[in-house]
N, C-alpha and C positions, 0 to 999 in steps of 0.2 A: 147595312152600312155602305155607303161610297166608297169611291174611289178614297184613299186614301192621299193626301198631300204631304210636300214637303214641311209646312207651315204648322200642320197637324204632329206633325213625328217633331220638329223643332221645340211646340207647346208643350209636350210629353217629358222631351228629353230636357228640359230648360235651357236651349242653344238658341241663337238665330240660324235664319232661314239658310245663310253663308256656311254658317259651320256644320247642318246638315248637307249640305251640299258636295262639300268639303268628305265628308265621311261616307258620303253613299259611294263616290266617285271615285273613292280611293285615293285623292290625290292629299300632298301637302298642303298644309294650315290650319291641322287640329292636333289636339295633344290625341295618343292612343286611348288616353283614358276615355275621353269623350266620344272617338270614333267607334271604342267598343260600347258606349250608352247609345250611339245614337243606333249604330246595327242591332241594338238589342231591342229597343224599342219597335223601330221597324221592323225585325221580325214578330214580335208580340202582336202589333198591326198587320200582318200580312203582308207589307207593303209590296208593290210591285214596279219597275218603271215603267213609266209613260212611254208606249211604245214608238209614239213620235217620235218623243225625246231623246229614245234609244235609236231612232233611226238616223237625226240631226248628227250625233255621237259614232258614225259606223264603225268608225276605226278598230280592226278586229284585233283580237289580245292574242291571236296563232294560238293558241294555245286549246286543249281540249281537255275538259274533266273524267275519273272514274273514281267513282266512291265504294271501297270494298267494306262491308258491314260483316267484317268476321275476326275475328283474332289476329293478332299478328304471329303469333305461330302456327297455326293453321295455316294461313299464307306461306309462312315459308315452308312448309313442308307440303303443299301442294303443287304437284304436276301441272296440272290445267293454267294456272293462273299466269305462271311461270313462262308459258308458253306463247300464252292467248294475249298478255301486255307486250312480250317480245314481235307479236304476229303488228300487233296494233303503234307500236313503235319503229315500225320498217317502213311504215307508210307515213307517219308523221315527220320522221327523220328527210325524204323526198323531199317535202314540202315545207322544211324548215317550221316544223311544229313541235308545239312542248306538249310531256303527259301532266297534267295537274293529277297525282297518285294522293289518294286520303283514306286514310283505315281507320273506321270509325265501329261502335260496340253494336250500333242496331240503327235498325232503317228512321229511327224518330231521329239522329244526329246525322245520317246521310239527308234527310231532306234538308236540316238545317242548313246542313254543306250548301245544297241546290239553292237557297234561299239567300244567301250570301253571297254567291258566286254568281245569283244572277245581278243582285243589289249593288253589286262592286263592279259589274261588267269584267270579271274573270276569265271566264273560259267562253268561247265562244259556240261549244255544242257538248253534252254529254253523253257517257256511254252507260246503259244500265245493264246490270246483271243482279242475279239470282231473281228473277220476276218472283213475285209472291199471285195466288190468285184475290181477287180483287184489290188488286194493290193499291195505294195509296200516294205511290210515288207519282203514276199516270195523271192523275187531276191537276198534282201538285204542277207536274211539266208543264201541261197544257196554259194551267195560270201564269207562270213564269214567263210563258212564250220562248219558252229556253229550247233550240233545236235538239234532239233527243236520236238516239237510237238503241233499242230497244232486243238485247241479246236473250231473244227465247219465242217460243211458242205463238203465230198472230194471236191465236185464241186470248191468250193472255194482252196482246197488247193495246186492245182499244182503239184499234185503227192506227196510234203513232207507228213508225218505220221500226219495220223486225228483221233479223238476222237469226235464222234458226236451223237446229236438225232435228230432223224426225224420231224424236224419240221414241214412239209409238212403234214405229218398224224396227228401227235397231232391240227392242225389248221383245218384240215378236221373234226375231231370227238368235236372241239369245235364248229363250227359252224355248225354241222349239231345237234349235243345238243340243242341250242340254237330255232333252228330254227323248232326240231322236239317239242318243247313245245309249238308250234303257233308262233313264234314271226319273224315278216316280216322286222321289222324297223332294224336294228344293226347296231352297229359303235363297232371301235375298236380303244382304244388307246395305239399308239405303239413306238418301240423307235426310234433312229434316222434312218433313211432310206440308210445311207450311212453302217452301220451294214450289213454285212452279211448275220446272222440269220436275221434281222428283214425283208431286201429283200426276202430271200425266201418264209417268212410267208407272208409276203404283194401279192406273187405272190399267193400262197395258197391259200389266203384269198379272192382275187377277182374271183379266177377259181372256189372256190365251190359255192361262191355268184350267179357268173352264171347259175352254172349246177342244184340250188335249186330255182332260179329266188326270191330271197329278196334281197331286198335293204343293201347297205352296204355305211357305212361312216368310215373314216381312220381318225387319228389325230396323227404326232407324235409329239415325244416328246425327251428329251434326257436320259428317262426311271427316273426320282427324282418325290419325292411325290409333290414336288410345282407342276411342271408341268403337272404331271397324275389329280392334281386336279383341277386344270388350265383346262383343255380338257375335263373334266366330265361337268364342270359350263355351259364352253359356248356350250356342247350338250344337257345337260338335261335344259336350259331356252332357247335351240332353238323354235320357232315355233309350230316343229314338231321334238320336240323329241326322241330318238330311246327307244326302248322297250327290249333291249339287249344290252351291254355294256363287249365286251374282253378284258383285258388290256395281254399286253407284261410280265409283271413282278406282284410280290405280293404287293410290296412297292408301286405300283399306285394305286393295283385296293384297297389297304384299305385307301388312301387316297380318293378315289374317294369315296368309302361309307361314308366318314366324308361330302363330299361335299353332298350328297343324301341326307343323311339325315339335315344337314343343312338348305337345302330348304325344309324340312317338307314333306318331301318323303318317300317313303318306300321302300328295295328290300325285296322279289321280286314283291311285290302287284304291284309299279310303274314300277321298273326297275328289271332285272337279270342280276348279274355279276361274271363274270367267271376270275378268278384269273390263274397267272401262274409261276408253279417250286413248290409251296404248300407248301411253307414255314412254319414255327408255326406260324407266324402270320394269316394265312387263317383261324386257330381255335380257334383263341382267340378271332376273333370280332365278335359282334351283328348285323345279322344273321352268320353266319360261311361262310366263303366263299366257292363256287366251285371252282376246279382249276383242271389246268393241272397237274400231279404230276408227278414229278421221284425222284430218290435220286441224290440229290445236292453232299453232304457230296462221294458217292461212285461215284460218277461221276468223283473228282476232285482225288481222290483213285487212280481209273483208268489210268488215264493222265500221274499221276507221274509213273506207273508200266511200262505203255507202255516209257515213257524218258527212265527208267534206260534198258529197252528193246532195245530202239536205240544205247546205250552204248555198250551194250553187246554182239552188231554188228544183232540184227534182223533189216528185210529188212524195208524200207517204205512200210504204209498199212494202208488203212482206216481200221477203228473201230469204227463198230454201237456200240454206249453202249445200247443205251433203245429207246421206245419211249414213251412217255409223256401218262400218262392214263387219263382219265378222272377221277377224284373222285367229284362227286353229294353232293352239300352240302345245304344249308338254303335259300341262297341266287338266287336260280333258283325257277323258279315257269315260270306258263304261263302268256302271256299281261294281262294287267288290258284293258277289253274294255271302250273305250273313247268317 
């Protein structure tokens, strides 16, 4: 199929050629009823605009989109996001820019978002996160012609513009932390496997396994304190226990210390746990946690400098921001022998 037309999406939706016009553009002289038929259609069609036509049109909307595909209580009870919107909002705020914020159930109603927001002339660049591998959002951008920046891994991103940390090394120097205090048993709870970032750490996490010969156990999760402490319960009343505990995120691994201690445990006498991003929460609980750290807040900084950079016509380009340090905190010690 062609290109799609406006006269095509009008014949569909039974409007004139005016009142699709009207409704792609966002402006006044359609009822909403109609303007929610005619974007429906055209997304049904794939429609996309003529990039001429979008260029005739330059007038930018300041504005920049992020579509989070998770719960809204998840959201609020996570650290990172919290952080990484505020990082991304210091830079927008400069430049007199708005966040277009959408929390949507799954990546099939985030594209929708992208697909509307390019048809409406919305936002004028987006920010992506949680990269899936072979993702499906990448294609979709590219068709859109929608400017994109792309928070994770180049590996994952297909050549669009990356903002990344090395998760490969920060997972390196955790488990070899861990492992350099005696501790042979380890498990790690992580988040969902279809994550991007959480694939490469998983791949990480079994190659150093190897190359230091300790045992390793994996549990994900979909990164929320239920289920981070969900995955601590049923390891720490296994059998055989682990004697090191990594979580993915900060928000698990201090739910996991509620569950530790719950059962009349101790870290790190019973257990060590290594927290990650090092949120304030890592310093507020009894013992203070270890964690991977970087800066959350400059991370999400970053992101938005490199969008208004794709604006400004610089090329597609990964960019390492950091990589994850170790900070040593209460919470690590050596095994309790058994």
């Amino acid at each position: 199929m062609g290109r799609v037309t406006i006269k095509e999406i009008a014949r569909r939706a039974g409007v004139s050629k005016g009142a699709v016009s009207y409704a792609l553009n966002n402006q006044p002289g359609v009822s909403e009823a109609t303007r929610a038929r005619v974007l429906k259609v055209a997304e049904e069609l794939e429609w996309v605009p003529n990039r001429a036509a979008r260029q005739l049109s330059a007038a930018r909307s300041e504005t920049f989109g992020l579509v989070l595909a998770r719960t809204a209580k998840t959201l609020s009870e996570e650290p990172f996001y919290m952080g990484f919107v505020g990082g991304v909002e210091s830079v927008l705020g400069e430049k007199s820019y708005a966040l277009a914020l959408q929390v949507v159930p799954d990546v099939q109603e985030e594209m929708a978002t992208y697909r509307k927001w390019a048809a409406e002339r919305r936002v004028d660049g987006v920010i992506v996160v949680d990269l899936r591998v072979d993702d499906p959002r990448i294609p979709l951008l590219r068709k859109l012609e929608l400017p994109a920046v792309i928070v994770g891994d180049p590996v994952l991103a297909d050549g669009l513009t990356s903002v990344w940390t090395d998760g490969r090394s920060a997972m390196n120097a955790a488990v070899e932390h861990v492992a350099s205090l005696g501790h042979k048993a380890i498990a790690r709870v992580a988040g969902p496997p279809e994550h991007g970032h959480v694939w490469i750490r998983d791949q990480a996490y079994a190659a150093v396994g190897r190359r230091l010969g300790v045992q390793l156990r994996i549990r994900h999760t979909d990164f929320s304190g239920e289920e981070g402490a969900a995955a601590t319960r049923e390891l720490m009343t296994a059998e055989k226990p682990p004697t090191a505990i990594i979580y993915d995120n900060d928000l698990m691994a201090v739910a996991g210390l509620s569950v530790v201690n719950g059962l009349g445990l101790k870290s790190p006498d019973d257990v060590t746990l290594v927290a990650w991003d090092d949120s304030a929460l890592c310093r507020l609980t009894h013992p203070t946690l270890t964690a991977m750290s970087h800066n959350i807040v400059a991370y999400g900084a970053e992101v938005a400098t490199r969008l208004f950079g794709l604006l400004d016509g610089a090329p597609a380009a990964a960019h390492l921001y950091s990589t994850p340090v170790l900070v040593i905190r209460e919470s690590s010690g050596p095994p309790n022998p058994r």
